[in-house]
C-alpha positions as a Markdown table, in Angstrom:
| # | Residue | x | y | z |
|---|---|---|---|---|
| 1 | Unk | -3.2 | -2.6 | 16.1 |
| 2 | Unk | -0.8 | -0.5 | 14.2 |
| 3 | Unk | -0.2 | -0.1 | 10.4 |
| 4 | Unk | 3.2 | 0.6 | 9.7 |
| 5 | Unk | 4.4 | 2.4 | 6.3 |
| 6 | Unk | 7.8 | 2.8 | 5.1 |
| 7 | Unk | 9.6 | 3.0 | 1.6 |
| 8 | Unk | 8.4 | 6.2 | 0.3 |
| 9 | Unk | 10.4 | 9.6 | -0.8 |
| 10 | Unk | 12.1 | 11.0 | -3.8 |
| 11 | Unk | 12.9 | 9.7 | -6.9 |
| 12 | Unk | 13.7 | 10.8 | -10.6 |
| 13 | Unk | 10.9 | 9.8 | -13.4 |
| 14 | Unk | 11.9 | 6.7 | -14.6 |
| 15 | Unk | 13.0 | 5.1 | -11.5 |
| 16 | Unk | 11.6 | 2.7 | -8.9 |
| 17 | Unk | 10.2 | 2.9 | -5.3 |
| 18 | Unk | 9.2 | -0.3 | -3.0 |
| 19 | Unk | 6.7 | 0.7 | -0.3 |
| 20 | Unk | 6.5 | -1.5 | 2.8 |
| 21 | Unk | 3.3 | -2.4 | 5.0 |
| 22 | Unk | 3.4 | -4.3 | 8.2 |
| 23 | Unk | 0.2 | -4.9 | 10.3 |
| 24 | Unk | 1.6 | -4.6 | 14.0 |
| 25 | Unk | -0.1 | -5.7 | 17.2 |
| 26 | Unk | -2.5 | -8.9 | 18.7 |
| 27 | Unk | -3.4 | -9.7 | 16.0 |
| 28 | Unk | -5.7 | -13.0 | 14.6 |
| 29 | Unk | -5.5 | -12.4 | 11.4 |
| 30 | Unk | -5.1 | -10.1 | 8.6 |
| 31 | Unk | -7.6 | -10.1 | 5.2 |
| 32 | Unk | -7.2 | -7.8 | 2.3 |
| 33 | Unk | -4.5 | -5.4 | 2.0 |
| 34 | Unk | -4.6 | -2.6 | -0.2 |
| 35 | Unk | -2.5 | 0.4 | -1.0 |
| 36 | Unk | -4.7 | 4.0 | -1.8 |
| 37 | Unk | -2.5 | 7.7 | -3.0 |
| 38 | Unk | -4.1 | 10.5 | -2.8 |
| 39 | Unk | -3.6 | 13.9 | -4.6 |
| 40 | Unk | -3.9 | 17.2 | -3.6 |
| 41 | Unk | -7.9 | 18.5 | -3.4 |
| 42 | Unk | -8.2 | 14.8 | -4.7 |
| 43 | Unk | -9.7 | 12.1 | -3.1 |
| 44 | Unk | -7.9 | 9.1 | -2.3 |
| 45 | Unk | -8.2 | 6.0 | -4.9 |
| 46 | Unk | -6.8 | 2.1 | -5.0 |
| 47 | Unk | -4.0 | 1.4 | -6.2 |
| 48 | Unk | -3.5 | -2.0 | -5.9 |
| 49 | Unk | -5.0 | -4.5 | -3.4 |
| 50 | Unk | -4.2 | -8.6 | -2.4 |
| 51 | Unk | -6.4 | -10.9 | -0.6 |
| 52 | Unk | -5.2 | -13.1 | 1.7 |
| 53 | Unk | -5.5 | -16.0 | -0.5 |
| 54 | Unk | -2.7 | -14.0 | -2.9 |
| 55 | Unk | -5.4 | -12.8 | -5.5 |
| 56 | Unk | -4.5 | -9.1 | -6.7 |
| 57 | Unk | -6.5 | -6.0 | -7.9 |
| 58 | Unk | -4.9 | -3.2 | -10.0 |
| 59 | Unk | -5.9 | -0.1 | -10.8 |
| 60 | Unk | -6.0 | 0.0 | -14.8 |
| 61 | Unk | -4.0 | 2.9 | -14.7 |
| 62 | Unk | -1.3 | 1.7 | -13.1 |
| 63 | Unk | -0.8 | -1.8 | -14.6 |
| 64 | Unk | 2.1 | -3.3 | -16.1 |
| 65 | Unk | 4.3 | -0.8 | -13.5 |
| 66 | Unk | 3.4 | -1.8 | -10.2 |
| 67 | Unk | 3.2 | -5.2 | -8.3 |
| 68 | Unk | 1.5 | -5.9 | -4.8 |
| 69 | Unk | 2.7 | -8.9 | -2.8 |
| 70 | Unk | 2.3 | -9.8 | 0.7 |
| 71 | Unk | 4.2 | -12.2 | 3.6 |
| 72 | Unk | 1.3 | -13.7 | 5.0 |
| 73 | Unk | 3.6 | -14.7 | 8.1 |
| 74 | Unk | 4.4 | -11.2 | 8.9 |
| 75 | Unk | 1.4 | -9.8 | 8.5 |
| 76 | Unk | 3.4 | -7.3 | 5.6 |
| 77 | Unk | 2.0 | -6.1 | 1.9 |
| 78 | Unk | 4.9 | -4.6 | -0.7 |
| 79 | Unk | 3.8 | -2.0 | -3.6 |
| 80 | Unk | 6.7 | -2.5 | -6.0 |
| 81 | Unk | 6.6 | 0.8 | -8.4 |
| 82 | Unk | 8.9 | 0.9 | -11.5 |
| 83 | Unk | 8.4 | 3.3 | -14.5 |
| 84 | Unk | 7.5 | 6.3 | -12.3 |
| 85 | Unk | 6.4 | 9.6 | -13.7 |
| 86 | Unk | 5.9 | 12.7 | -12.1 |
| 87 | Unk | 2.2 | 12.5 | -12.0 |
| 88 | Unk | 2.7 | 9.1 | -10.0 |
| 89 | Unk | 3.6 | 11.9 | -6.9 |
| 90 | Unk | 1.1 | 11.5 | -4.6 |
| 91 | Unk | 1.1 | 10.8 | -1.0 |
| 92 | Unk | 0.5 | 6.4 | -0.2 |
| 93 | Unk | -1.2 | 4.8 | 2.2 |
| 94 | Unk | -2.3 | 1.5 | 2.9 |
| 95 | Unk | -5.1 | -0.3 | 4.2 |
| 96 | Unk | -5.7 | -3.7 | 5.8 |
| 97 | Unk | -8.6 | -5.7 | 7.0 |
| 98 | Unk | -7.2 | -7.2 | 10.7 |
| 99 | Unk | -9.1 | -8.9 | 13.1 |
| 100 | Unk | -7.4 | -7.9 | 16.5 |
| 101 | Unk | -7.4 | -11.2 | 19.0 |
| 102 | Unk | -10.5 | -10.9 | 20.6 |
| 103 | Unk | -12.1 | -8.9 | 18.6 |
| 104 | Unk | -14.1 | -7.5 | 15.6 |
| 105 | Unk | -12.3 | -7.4 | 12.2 |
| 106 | Unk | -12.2 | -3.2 | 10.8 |
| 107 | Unk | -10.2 | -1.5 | 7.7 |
| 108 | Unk | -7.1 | -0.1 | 9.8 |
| 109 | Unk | -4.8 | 3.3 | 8.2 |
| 110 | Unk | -1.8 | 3.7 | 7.7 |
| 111 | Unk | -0.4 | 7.4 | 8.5 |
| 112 | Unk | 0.7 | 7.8 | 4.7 |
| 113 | Unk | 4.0 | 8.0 | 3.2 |
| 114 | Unk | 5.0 | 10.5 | 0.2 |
| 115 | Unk | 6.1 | 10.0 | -3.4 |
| 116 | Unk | 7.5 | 12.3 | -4.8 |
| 117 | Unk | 8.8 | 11.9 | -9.0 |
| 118 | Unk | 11.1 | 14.5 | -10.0 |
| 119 | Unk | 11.4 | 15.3 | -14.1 |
């Protein structure tokens, strides 16, 4: 099983970034997905998270600029940011609870994808 991140890189303050997830592999199914950042000498906190049944968890700070959504058939989360600002540069990653056929379910990693808000 393989998480796989794209969508991140540079953008001016004020813009918009969509990050992509996709839970790769043999898999049975896939739970909760979540998307953490992380700052430098900081440790990494939610940013937004969506069950499997579609419910979603924000973090306060971040509400009203970012939605999560997810394609249930593809095993795939999106973290839709608009209204960035420069503190919002952080590096991403996401999470996902998958239960590999055969197996045990665990929390999976992505490898992390940068955002970076210019002024």
């Amino acid at each position: 099983v393989q998480i796989v991140e794209s969508g991140g890189g540079l953008v001016q303050a004020g813009g918009s970034l969509r990050l992509s997830c996709a839970a790769v592999g043999m898999i049975s199914r896939v739970d909760t997905m979540s998307w953490y950042r992380q700052f430098p000498g900081k440790e990494r906190e939610l940013v937004a998270s969506i069950t499997s049944g579609g419910r979603t968890t924000y973090a306060d700070s971040l509400k009203g600029r970012i939605t999560i959504s997810r394609i249930s058939a593809s095993n795939t989360a999106y973290l839709q940011m608009d209204s960035l600002k420069t503190e919002d540069t952080a590096i991403y990653s996401c999470q996902a609870f998958v239960v590999p056929i055969g197996d045990f379910g665990i929390n999976y990693w992505g490898q992390g994808t940068q955002v970076t808000v210019s002024s």
